[in-house]
C-alpha positions as CSV (number, residue, x, y, z in Angstrom):
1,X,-37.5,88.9,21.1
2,X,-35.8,85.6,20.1
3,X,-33.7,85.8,16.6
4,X,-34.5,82.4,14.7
5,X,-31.5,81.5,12.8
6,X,-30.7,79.4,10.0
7,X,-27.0,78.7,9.8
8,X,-25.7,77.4,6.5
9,X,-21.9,75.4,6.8
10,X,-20.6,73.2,9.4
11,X,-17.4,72.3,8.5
12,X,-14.6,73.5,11.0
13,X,-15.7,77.8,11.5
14,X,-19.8,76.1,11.0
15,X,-19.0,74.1,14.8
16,X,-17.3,76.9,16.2
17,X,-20.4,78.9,15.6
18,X,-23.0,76.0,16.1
19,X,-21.2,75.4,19.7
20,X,-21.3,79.4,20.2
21,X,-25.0,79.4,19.5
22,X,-26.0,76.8,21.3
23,X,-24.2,78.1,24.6
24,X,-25.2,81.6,23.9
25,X,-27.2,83.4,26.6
26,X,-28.0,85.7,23.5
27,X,-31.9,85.2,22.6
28,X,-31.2,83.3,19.8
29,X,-32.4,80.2,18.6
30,X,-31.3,77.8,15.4
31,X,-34.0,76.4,13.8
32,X,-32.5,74.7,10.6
33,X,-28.8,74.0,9.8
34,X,-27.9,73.5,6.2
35,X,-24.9,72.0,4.3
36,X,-24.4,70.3,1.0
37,X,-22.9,67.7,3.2
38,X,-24.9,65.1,4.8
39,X,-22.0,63.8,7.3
40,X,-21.8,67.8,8.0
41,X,-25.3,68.0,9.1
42,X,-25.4,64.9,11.4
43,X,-23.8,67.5,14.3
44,X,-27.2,69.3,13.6
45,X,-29.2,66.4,14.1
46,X,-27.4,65.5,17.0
47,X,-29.0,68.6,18.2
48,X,-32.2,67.7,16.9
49,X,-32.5,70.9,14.4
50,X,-34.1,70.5,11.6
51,X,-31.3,70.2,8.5
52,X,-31.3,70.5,4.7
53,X,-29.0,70.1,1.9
54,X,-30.4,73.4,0.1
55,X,-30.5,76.6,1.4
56,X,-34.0,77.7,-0.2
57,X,-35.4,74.5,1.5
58,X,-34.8,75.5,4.9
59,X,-36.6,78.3,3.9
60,X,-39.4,77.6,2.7
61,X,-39.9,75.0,5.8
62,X,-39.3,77.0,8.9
63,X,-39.0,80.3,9.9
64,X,-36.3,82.7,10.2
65,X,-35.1,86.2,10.6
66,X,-31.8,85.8,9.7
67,X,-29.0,83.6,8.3
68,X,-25.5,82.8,9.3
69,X,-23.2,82.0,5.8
70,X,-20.5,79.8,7.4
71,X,-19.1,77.8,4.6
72,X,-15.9,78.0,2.5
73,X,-15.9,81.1,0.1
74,X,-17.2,79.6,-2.9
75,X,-20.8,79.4,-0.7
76,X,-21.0,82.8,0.3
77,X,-22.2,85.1,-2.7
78,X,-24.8,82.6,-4.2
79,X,-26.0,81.9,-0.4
80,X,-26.2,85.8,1.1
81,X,-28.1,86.6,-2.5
82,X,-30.6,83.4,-1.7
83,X,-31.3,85.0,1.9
84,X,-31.5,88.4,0.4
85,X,-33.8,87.7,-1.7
86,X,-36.1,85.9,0.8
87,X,-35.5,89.6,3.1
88,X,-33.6,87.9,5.6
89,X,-30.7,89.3,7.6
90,X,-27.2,88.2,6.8
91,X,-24.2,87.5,8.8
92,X,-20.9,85.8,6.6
93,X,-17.9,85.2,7.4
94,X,-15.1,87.2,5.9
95,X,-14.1,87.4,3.0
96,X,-17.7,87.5,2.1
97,X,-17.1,87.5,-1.8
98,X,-14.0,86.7,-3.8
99,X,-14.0,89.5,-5.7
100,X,-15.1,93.4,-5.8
101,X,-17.5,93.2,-8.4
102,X,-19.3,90.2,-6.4
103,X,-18.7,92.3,-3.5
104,X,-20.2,95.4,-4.8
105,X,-23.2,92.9,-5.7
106,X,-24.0,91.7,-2.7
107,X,-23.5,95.6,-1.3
108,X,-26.2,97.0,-3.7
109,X,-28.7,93.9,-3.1
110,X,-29.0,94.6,-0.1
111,X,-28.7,97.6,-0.1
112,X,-31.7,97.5,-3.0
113,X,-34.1,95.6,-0.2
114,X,-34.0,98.1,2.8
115,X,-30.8,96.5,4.5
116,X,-27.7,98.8,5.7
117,X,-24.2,97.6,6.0
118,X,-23.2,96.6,9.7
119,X,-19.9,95.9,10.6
120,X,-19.9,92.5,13.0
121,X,-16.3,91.4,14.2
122,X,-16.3,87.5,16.0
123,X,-13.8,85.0,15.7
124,X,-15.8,81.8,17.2
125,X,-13.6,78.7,17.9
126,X,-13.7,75.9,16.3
């Protein structure tokens, strides 16, 4: 079964993963990249991948099983609650909230729509 991934960051860790992905054997495939930064996203649509400035538009346009969080800190606890919330899995990078109490959040979110805590340690280059 292929995994169809949106990934959301491409600054520096965002390529590492995007160039991991894309010469994965693993059967996974990246349908949509998204960044608040257009410059970001042109190494998506180098790639000819679909991309998006919002998170929730990627969405809503094509589908998905899961999403990669890959941007700076600030972007993980409003973008793992987005793709939560639309029952999607979740990988983000670590630290994936600043504090415990966001933390403990995201825990009981997902926790609160059928989704167990996994423990996933990868370090792609960037």
């Amino acid at each position: 079964m292929t995994i169809h991934l949106i990934q959301a960051g491409f600054g520096g860790w965002g390529r590492g993963w995007l160039n991991n992905i894309l010469q994965s054997d693993l059967d996974v495939k990246l349908v949509a990249g998204v960044d608040i930064s257009s410059e970001a996203l042109q190494v998506v649509r180098e790639h000819n991948i679909p991309s998006f400035n919002q998170l929730e538009e990627a969405l809503a346009t094509v589908e998905a099983e899961a999403v990669l969080v890959a941007t700076s800190l600030p972007g993980h606890v409003p973008l793992v609650q987005i793709a939560l919330e639309h029952d999607k899995h979740v990988l983000v990078e670590k630290p994936f909230a600043a504090s415990l109490e966001e933390a403990q959040h995201l825990v009981d979110l997902a926790r609160s729509r059928g989704y167990g805590q996994y423990r996933l340690s990868a370090s792609p280059e960037p």
